[in-house]
Every structure is written in structure tokens, then in C-alpha cells.
TIVEXFI-894364 format. One line per 4 residues: number of its first residue (from 1); for each residue x, y, z of N, C-alpha, C. Coordinates in steps of 0.2 Angstrom, whole numbers. Layout:
N
NUM> X/Y/Z/X/Y/Z/X/Y/Z ~ ...;
This chain:
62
1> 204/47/80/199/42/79/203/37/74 ~ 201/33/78/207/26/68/202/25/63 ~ 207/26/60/201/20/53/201/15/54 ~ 201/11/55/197/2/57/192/5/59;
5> 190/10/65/184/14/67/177/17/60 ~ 182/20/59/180/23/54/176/20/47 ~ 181/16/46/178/10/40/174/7/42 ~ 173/5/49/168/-1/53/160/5/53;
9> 162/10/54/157/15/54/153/13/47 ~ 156/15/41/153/16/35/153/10/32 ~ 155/4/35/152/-1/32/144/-3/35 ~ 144/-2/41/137/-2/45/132/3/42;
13> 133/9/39/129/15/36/127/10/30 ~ 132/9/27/131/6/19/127/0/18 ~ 129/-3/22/124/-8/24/119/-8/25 ~ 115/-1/30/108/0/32/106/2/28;
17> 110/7/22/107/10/17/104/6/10 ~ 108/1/11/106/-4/5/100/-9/7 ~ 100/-10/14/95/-14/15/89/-9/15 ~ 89/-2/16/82/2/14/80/2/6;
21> 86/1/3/83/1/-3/80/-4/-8 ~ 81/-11/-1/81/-19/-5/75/-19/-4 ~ 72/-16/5/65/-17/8/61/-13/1 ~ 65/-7/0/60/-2/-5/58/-6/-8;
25> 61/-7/-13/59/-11/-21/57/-16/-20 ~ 56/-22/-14/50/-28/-12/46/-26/-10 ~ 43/-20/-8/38/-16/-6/36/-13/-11 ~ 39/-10/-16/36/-8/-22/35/-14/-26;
29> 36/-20/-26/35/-25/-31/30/-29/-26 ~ 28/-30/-20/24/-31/-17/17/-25/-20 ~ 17/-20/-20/10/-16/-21/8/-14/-30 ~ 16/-17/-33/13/-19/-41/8/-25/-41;
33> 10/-31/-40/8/-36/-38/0/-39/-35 ~ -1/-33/-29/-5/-33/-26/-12/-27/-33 ~ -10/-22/-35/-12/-19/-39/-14/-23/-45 ~ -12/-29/-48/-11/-33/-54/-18/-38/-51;
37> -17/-40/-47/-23/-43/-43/-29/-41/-40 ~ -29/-36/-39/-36/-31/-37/-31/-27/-39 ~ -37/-25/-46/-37/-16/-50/-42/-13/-47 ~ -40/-6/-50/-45/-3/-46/-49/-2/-49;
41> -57/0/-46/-60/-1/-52/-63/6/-50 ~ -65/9/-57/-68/18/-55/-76/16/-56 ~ -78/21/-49/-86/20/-48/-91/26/-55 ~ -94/22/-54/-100/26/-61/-99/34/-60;
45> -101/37/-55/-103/43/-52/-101/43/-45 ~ -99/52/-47/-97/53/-38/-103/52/-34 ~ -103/52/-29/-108/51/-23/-115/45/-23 ~ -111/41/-28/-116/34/-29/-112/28/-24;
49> -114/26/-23/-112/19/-18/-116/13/-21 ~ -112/6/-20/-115/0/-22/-118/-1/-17 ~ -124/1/-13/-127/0/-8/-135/-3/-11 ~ -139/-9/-11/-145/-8/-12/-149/-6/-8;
53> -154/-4/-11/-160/1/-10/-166/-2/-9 ~ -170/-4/-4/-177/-8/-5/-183/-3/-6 ~ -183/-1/-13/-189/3/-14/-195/3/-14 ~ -199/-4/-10/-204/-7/-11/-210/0/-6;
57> -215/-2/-6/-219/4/-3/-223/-3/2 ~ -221/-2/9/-224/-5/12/-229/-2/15 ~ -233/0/15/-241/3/17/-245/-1/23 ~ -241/-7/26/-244/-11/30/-242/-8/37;
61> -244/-2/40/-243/2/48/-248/-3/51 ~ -245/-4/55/-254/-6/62/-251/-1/65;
């Protein structure tokens, strides 16, 4: 195998690996971002929902 092969190899690897790591870290800075913007916000109680509830007593059956 030559090295012109060879080097052409790893400059291609080096390559893919740096743009995994450029997407990483916009994607990490993308979900800080996103996170800074809508926080999370913790519910009162487990198994409560913001759901309203009509607790009127209609009594009116025909």
C-alpha cells in the first residue's frame, strides 16, 4: 500500500472525526440554548396534572 493512500485515508477519518465533534458541541449549544428558553419547570405533586376539572353538580338528568 503507498502512503499517499495511506495519508489520504487519515486525512478523511480526521476529518469525519472533527466534524462529529463540531456537530457535537452545536448540538450541545443548540439544547443549552433551547433549555435557557423553556426551563423546566417541576410539577407540585407527582400524579397531579394541569388538567381542569368541572366540579359543578349538574342534577339536571331528563
Amino acid at each position: 500500500m503507498e502512503s499517499s493512500v495511506l495519508d489520504k485515508a487519515f486525512e478523511i477519518a480526521g476529518i469525519g472525526i472533527i466534524g462529529v465533534f463540531v456537530f457535537m458541541t452545536v448540538f450541545y449549544l443548540i439544547i443549552l440554548g433551547l433549555d435557557k428558553f423553556f426551563p423546566y419547570e417541576k410539577q407540585n405533586s407527582v400524579g397531579k396534572s394541569n388538567i381542569a376539572v368541572d366540579n359543578t353538580d349538574n342534577d339536571n338528568e331528563d
